[in-house]
Each structure stands twice: as C-alpha cells, then as structure tokens.
N, C-alpha and C positions, 0 to 999 in steps of 0.2 A: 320365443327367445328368452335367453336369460337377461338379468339386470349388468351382467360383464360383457354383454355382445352390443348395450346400450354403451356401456363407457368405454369401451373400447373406439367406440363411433367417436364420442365426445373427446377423450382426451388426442386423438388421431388426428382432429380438425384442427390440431395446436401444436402437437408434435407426432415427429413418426414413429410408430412402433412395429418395430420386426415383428411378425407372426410366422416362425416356421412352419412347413408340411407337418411334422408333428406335432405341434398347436393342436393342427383343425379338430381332431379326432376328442381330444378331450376337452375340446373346447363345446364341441357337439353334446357333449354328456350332460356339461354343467345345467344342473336344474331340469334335467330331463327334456332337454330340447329334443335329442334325435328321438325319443319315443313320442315327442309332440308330434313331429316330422313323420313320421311313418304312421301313426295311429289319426291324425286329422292333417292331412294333407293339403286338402283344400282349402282349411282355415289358416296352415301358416301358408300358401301362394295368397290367399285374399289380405294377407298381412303385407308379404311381402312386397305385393302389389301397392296397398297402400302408403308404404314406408318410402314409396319409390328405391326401393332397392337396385334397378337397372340402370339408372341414371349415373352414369360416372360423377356428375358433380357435385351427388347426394355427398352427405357425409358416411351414409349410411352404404356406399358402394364397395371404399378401401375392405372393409371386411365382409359385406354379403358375395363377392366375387371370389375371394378366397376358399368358400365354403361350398359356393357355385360351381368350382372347378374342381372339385376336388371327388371321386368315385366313389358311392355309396358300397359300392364292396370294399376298397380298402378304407375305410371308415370303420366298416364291421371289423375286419382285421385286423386294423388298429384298439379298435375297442379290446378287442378278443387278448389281445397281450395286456393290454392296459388293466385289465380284468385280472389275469393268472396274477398279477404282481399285486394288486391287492388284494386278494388270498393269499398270497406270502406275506402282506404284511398283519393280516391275520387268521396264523397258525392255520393255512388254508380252509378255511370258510370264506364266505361272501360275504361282501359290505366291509371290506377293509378301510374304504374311505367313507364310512358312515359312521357318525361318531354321537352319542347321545352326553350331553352332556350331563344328564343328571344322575345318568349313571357312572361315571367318572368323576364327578366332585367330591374331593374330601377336602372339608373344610374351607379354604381359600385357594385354591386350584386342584389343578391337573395333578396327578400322581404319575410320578418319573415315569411308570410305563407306558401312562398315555399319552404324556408329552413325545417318549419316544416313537408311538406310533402316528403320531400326526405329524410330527419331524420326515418321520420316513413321506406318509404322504405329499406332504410340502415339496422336498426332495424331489421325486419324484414328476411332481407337477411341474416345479421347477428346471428340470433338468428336457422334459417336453418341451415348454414354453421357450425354453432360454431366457424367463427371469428371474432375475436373482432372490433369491430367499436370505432376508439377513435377520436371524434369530434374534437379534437385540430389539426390534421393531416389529416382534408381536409379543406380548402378553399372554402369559402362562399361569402365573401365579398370581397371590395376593388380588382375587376377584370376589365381587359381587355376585351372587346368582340369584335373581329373580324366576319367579315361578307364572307360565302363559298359559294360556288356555287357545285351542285354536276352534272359531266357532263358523258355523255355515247356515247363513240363513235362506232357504231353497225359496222361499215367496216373495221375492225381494221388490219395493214399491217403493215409492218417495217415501213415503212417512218413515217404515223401515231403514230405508238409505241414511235417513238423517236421524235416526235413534242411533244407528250405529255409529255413523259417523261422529256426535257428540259426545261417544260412550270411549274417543279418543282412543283407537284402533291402532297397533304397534303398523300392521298391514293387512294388507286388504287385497283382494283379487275378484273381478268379476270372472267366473268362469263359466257362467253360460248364460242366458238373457235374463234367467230374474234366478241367479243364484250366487251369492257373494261368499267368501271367505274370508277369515281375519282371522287375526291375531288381537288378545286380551291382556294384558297382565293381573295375572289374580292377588289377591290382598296376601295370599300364604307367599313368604319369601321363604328360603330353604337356611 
C-alpha cells in the first residue's frame, strides 16, 4: 500500500471522504500498489490480514472495502485509459505522470512547460478523485533543490540498522528480511 491509502484511513476516522468508482483505479497505481498486488499476493493478504482490514470497525475498512469490491478487470480498464491520457500529456510516450525533477529545474523552479504538464496531471487526477486542485496551494517556483542519493543495504543487521539510522535517512523502507532502502541527502545541492 501507499503512504495515501495510510491517510486516507486516518483523516476518514475524523471526517468523510467521498471516494468515487473512479478513485479506486488510480488510487491502485499510486506507488505501484497494483503491481505489488499482482506480483506478491500473498504478502499484501498476509498484510492485509494483519491491518485487520475485514473488520468494519477497523479504521482501515471505509477504504480496504472499496478496493475489495471493486473488479480487477475493470481496474486494468481503468488503468488502460488512465494510461492513453498520459501519453497525451506526454507527446504520446509513456511516463507522462513521471516527472524527474532534476531534469526540469531551471534555477528556482519548474519552467512554464513543466508546470504545464503537472497542471494537466493534477487535473486530471483531480477530476478522477473529485478533489479539488487549487493552484494557489502548491508551490511551483522560487524553490530549493537538494540533491539525494538512494542507498540499499542487502546485509542488513542491528549494527547496520543503526549506522544507518544515525546517518539521519530522509526514508527508509525494509523490503525484504535483511534488505533496507533509503534515502540520503548528499552534501552537492544543485
């Protein structure tokens, strides 16, 4: 699962939030959940199962029920459009919602064309989700760009666990029993 199927949970146990049918499907993409889903199946049920996801009075039910119900072929269908429209939003190639930033900064932000193409994606998502996108409340220009480094330690052991963890990690992910990933910040800023 992604870190937006986490606060969807949390902010849902305080107020409601509409999640339309055409939600689920991009909702599935974020962060590469459905290729989690299909590629280790077993490990997101054994999650599943742990999160108590079946329990209605989980927090974590309002939205594993929606995704529960919902047809892995139109899923794929839904992807499959969602897909064609970002190849129109770039010049039809793949990865129209993948956006690097370091190859888009000039100087202190985004250059108008990439602003325009994240705009579209926003859009877009927006127009899925039914929430609203208000351009004044994100930040485009006059930015900072730091430079990361992302590291993976495959032997991973206490001692290891806490060099790294000391070495003050932007993030970190265990992805498999003794293999971690993170993020660095390196000393070159751009």
């Amino acid at each position: 699962m992604a870190m937006i199927h986490f606060l969807l949970c949390a902010v849902s146990s305080k107020k409601n939030i509409s999640v339309p049918t055409s939600a689920i499907s991009p909702l599935m993409y974020v962060d590469g959940t459905f290729k989690n889903l299909l590629n280790y199946p077993e490990n997101c049920v054994s999650w599943l199962k742990f999160l108590n996801t079946r329990d209605p009075d989980s927090p974590i039910y309002q939205i594993y029920i929606l995704f529960a119900n919902r047809r892995l072929s139109d899923m794929i269908h839904d992807l499959e459009k969602i897909f064609e429209k970002f190849r129109g939003i770039n010049q039809g190639r793949r990865g129209g919602d993948k956006f690097k930033v370091s190859d888009a900064y000039t100087g202190y932000g985004f250059s108008r064309n990439y602003i325009q193409k994240i705009e579209e994606v926003i859009n877009l998502l927006s127009n899925l989700t039914g929430w609203h996108y208000y351009s004044n409340k994100w930040t485009l220009t006059n930015l900072n760009l730091f430079s990361y480094s992302k590291e993976i330690e495959e032997k991973l052991n206490k001692r290891k666990y806490f060099e790294i963890i000391n070495g003050n990690p932007i993030s970190l992910a265990v992805t498999a029993t003794t293999r971690l990933e993170y993020t660095l910040e390196t000393p070159d800023n751009f």
